[in-house]
C-alpha positions, 0 to 999 in steps of 0.5 A, spaced: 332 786 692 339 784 689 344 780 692 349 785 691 345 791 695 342 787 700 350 786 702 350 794 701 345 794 707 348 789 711 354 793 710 350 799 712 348 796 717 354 793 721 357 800 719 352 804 723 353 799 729 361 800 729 360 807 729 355 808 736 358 813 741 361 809 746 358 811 753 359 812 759 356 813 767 359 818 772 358 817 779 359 823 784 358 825 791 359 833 791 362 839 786 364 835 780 371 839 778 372 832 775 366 830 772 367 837 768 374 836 766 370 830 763 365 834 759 369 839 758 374 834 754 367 830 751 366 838 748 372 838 744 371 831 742 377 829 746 374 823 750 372 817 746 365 817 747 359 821 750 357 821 758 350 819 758 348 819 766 351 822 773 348 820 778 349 822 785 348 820 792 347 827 795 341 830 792 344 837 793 351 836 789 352 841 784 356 835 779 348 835 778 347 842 774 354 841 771 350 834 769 344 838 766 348 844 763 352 838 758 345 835 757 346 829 760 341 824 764 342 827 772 340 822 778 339 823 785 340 817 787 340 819 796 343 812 800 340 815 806 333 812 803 336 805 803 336 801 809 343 798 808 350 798 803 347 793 799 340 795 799 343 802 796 348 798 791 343 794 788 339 800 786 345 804 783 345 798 779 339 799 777 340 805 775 347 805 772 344 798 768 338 803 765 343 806 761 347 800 758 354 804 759 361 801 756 365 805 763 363 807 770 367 813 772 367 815 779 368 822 780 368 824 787 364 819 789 364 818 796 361 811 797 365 804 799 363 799 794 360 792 796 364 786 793 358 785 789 358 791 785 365 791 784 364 785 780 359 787 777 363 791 773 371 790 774 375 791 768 370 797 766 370 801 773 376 807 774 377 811 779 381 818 780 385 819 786 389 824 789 396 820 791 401 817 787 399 810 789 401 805 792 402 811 797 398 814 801 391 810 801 384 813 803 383 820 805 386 826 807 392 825 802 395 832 801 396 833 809 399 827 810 404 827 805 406 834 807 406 832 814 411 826 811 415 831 808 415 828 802 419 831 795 413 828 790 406 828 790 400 827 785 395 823 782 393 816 780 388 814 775 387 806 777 381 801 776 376 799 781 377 793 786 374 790 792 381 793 795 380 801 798 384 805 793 389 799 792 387 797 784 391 797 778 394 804 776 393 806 769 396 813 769 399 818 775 401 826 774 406 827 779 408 835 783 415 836 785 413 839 792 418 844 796 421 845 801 416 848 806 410 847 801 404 851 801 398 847 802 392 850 798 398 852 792 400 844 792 392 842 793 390 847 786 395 844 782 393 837 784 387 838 782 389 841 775 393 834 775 387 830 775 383 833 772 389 832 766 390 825 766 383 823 768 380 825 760 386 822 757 385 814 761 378 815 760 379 816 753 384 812 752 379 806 755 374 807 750 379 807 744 380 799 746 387 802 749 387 801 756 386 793 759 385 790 765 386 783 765 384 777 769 390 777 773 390 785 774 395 786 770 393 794 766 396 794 759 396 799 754 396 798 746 397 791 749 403 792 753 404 792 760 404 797 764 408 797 771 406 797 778 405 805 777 401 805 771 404 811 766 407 816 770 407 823 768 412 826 771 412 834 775 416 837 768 412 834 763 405 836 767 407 843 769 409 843 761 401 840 759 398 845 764 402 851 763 405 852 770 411 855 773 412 860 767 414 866 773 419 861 775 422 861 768 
């Protein structure tokens, strides 16, 4: 073989390399609405990369069909099998490291991490939740917000730390509420905010735009974000999703 195409296939090479599928682990605990606006963003092309494995702690949990139909590996992983928080993470690991992912989303998944699986994958672990964080950490958001009697309301796309809810945000959606705001009305347009801006920080991960550095400052395309991370606001959502057009 020449010189000249054994460089040809070094290049070859390199470039096959360069254009793998970038991958990704979703983890869930129930419906899965998330995970399919995940899969429904990978269809169009619109994710970055491919979701290669979701893994459930509930056998039961229909995030697992949604897995199967997409044609992703699907894995009931019950954490009442295991004797302890620990002993059920370290096989989580096993079964998260069995497909090498780039990024571990977790989609409803219903589980406290211990501090050695966040390290594990700190910098490369998203987390959506439904609140404008810092506000209203932990469960039972939307109630306490109405009960609060808040004007504004939303999502937030954060990476995972040792700390419940508390990482930094890469990107939130916020919903302006009214005056005597109806619950479920307020709950459906939530969940259309995440599953809006969850496709959008997973892909904006994958594309080497999104990071977190040492000192938990998120940067995108090398800038750094504030505390809120990129805060999209009840006009530009509603305008994304479509909303409010009766109202015009």
């Amino acid at each position: 073989m020449s010189d000249e195409n054994a460089h040809s296939d070094t290049l070859n090479d390199f470039e096959s390399e360069a254009a793998e599928r970038r991958r990704v682990v979703v983890l869930i605990s129930g419906n899965g609405s998330n995970l399919q606006a995940l899969l429904d963003a990978q269809e169009h092309d619109e994710l970055g990369g491919e979701i290669v494995a979701v893994v459930s702690n509930k056998a039961d949990a229909y995030g697992l069909k949604r897995a199967k139909d997409a044609g992703a590996a699907a894995v009931a992983l019950p954490h009442r099998e295991y004797d302890s928080r620990e002993a059920f993470d370290a096989a989580l690991i096993k079964v998260i490291d069995r497909h090498d992912p780039h990024l571990v989303v977790l989609a409803g998944f219903m589980r406290i991490l211990t501090p050695s699986f966040v390290d594990r994958y700190r910098g490369r672990m998203l987390n959506i939740h439904p609140s404008l964080l810092p506000d209203y950490q932990g469960l039972d958001t939307h109630r306490r917000a109405l009960a609060d009697g808040v004007s504004e309301h939303g999502a937030s796309v954060h990476f995972v730390t040792e700390e419940l809810d508390g990482g930094p945000v890469v990107i939130q959606a916020a919903l302006a509420l009214e005056p005597e705001q109806d619950f479920d009305a307020m709950v459906e347009k939530i969940h259309a905010r995440e599953h809006l801006i969850y496709p959008i920080a997973v892909r904006w991960f994958l594309e080497g735009r999104i990071k977190l550095a040492a000192e938990g400052q998120v940067t995108l395309d090398d800038l750094p974000l504030p505390p809120t991370g990129l805060r999209m606001s009840h006009v530009d959502a509603a305008e994304e999703l479509d909303e409010d057009r009766d109202d015009d």
